[in-house]
C-alpha positions, 0 to 999 in steps of 0.5 A: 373834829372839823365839819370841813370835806372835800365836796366829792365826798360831800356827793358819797354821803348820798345813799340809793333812795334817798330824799335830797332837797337843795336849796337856791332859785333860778339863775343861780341865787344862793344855789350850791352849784359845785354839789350839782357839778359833782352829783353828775359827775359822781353817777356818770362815773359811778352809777351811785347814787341811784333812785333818789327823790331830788326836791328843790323849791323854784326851778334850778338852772339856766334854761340851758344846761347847768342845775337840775338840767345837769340832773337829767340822768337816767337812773339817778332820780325815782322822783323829782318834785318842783315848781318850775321844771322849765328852766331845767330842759334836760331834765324835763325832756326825762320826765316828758319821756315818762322815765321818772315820777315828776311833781309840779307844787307851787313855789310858796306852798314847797318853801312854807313845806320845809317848815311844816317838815322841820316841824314834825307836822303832817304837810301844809294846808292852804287854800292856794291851788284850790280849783286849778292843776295842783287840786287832786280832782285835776292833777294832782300836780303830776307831770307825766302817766308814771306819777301816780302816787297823790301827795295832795288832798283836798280837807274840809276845816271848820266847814270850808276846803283846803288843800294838805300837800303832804310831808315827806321825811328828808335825808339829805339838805344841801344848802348855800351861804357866803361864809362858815366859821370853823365850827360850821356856823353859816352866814349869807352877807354875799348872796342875793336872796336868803330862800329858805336855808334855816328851814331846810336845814331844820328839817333835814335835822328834824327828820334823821337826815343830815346837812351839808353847805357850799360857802364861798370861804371859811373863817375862824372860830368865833370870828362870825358876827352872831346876829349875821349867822341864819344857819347855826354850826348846831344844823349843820353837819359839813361844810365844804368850799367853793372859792368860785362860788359866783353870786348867781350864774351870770355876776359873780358878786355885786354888792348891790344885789347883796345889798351892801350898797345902794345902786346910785341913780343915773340917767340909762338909755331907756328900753326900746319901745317894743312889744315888751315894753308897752304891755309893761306901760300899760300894767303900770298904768294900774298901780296906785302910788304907794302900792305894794306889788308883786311883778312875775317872771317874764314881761312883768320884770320890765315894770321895775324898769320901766317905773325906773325910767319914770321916776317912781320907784320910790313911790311903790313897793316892788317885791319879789317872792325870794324874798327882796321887799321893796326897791327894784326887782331885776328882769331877765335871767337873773329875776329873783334878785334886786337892788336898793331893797328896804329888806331881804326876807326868807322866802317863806315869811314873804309867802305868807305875806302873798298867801295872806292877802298882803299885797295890793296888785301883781303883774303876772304872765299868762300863756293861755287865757280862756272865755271864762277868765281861767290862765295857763301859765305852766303847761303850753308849746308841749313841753312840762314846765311849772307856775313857779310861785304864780298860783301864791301870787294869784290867789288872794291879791285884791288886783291882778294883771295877767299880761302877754301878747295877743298871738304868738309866734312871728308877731312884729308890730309896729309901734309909733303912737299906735299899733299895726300889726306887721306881721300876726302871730301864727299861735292864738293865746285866747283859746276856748278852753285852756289846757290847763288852770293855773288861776281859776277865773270862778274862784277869783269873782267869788273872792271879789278880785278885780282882774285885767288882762293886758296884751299889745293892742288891747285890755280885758276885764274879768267880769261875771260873764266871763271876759269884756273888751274894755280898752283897745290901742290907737290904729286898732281895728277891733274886729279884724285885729282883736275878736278875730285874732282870739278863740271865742268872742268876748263881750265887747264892752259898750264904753270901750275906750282907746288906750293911752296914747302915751304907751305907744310914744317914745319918751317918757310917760310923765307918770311921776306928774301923774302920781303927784296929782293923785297925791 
């Protein structure tokens, strides 16, 4: 019997309350999109399926309207859980109006859950989340007054503390490859990131449920080279076609991203010297050649190209937590992705490597810094949003860059081997007291973790009386345009020291004759 539907009748093997995990990440990677499109489509006509709890592991959508936001449907979902609902607005605007439950977890500790779920094991402890929002003496990871049920707890193993996020029985998996053969075996030579499909499959098997997958195309019985199957015909019950698919939502298929082929290296404008890019300039000045880094959403994606226009990529390991190990992440709406990678792994598997300790630096955002140290990344301008895998990243890496500008809202600089402040943000982001940790600053001087804080016109160190002005930018006046631009005032330290001028100049920054003279 073939394992080959239509995708509508794919959507009616839903049933009311069921638990529905779907695989992909943001921008559209390796996302089954057409199952979205017609889960809406299906309940707006239909009002079925009701009540369902939706889990998916990084935000789905496109800040916009498509992915979860597609989902924001009343009635449809009981409970949604996630670690980054930011990219999914409508969405989000249900769960702001208290009209389901809503869970945020990070990134890594959801991909590494659907292994502890295949497995049959109670829920995954980990020390990632420990004395921030997702720790059950916070929040417990709920985003609204609804979400009362604790799915985490705090354990105490061989005399230290961990957290046990809980497992949860799953009904249905729906996940995305390229290609399936006609008994259903699945490959992914045309996707961007691989994610976690292996291990949702196994536990939506390994729980009673079933298995349903997108591909972009079908091939014949036997035709499928074996070593490229990730997901065997054995997990999956149904296979649907898309001939559409798209390779995320904005390229449809570049063999770069698939890694196919190697981007040439050709000369580029660079980036325009802006406030993006000198705090980019100046995260980058941290890494030591050879390092193997993580770069966060936001500004820190511009570090690769950054190290791009300078000449060294090849002599860092850039890596990004879908699962792209070395080469160049790519910035922007299609983060998550990469070109002329060494690897493409799972995306559990790089977790435990970040969980392990196995990076040597990161650059991540910040929202919020507050004196003690502490960040905010995943709850600011009054809207539920989520750390994605920032708290995996943060939480055991030896050197952290947490970067972002000094103010918010209606900053202009001007820029030309210094700084002045045209125009000050209105929004103060060194506050007293964040609204809520995302990394916590004690926990991070217990674990010896050196940590800088770089914004446009100046740099922090973490040190054990909270933040110290280590470095300010030329043109910079530190009272008026720093102390006085902040909620609380840092210890300013006694050797403060004016950042490289080079950040602020057009042209390149001649770090790759900086590497070679640390060589």
């Amino acid at each position: 019997m073939t394992k080959v539907i239509d995708v509508r009748d794919a959507v009616h093997l839903v049933r009311d309350g069921n638990t529905i995990v779907i695989g992909g990440s943001g921008a559209g990677h390796a996302l089954p999109q057409r199952f979205i499109d017609e889960l809406a489509a299906v309940y707006t006509e239909e009002g079925r399926p009701r009540d369902l709890t939706t889990v998916r592991v990084g935000g789905i959508g496109d800040f916009a309207d498509r992915g979860f936001s597609q989902l924001g449907l009343p009635g449809l979902q009981r409970r949604t859980i996630g670690s980054n609902i930011g990219n999914e607005p409508r969405l989000g605007a249900l769960v702001e109006a208290n009209e389901l439950e809503s869970y945020s977890f990070p990134q890594g500790v959801l991909s590494q859950l659907m292994r502890e779920i295949a497995a049959g094991r109670p829920g995954l402890v980990t020390a990632v989340g420990l004395g921030t929002y997702v720790d059950p003496r916070q929040t417990g990871g709920k985003q609204n007054t609804r979400t009362t049920e604790d799915l985490v707890e705090v354990v105490t193993l061989r005399g230290r503390e961990w957290l046990l996020f809980h497992a949860f029985p799953i009904d249905v998996a729906v996940i995305r490859g390229t290609t399936a053969d006609e008994d259903g075996n699945l490959t992914m030579e045309g996707e961007a990131v691989q994610g976690e499909m292996l291990a949702m499959a196994m536990a939506a098997r390994n729980s009673g449920g079933i298995v349903i997958a997108q591909v972009r195309r079908l091939a014949s019985r036997g035709s499928l080279p074996v070593r490229d199957v990730k997901v065997p015909a054995a997990l999956i019950d149904h296979v649907y076609v898309d001939p559409d698919q798209w390779q995320t939502y904005i390229t449809q298929d570049s063999p770069y991203y698939a890694g196919t082929l190697r981007r040439p290296v050709t000369p580029e404008p660079p980036l325009p010297l802006d406030v993006r890019k000198i705090i980019a300039r100046r995260s980058l000045l941290e890494f030591p050649r050879g390092a193997i880094c993580n770069l966060g959403f936001g500004i820190s994606q511009l570090i690769g190209r950054v190290a791009w226009e300078e000449g060294i990529t090849d002599q860092l390991v850039l890596t990004v937590e879908q699962g792209i190990f070395g080469g160049v992440p790519v910035a922007g709406n299609e983060g998550g992705a990469g070109f002329n990678y060494q690897a493409m792994i799972d995306q559990p598997y790089m977790f435990d490597f970040y969980d392990g300790g196995g990076l040597d630096i990161a650059s991540l955002s910040f929202a919020e810094v507050d004196a003690e140290g502490n960040v905010n990344v995943h709850a600011f301008e009054g809207r539920v949003r989520g750390p994605g895998g920032f708290p995996n990243i943060s939480a055991k890496t030896p050197k952290i860059n947490f970067v972002g500008t000094l103010t918010a809202q209606g900053l202009h600089l001007d820029i030309d081997g210094g700084v002045r402040i045209a125009q000050e943000g209105s929004l103060q982001k060194f506050v007293p007291s964040v609204r809520q940790v995302s990394f916590n600053a004690r926990l991070a001087r217990e674990r010896g973790q050196q940590v800088r804080y770089v914004t446009d016109r100046a740099v922090f160190a973490l040190e054990d009386d909270g933040l110290v002005l280590i470095e300010v930018a030329p043109g910079i006046d530190v009272e008026r345009d720093v102390v006085g631009q902040m909620g609380f005032r840092p210890r300013i330290d006694e050797r403060l020291r004016t950042m490289d001028a080079r950040i602020y100049a057009p042209g390149p920054m001649g770090l790759a004759a900086d590497f070679e003279a640390r060589s």
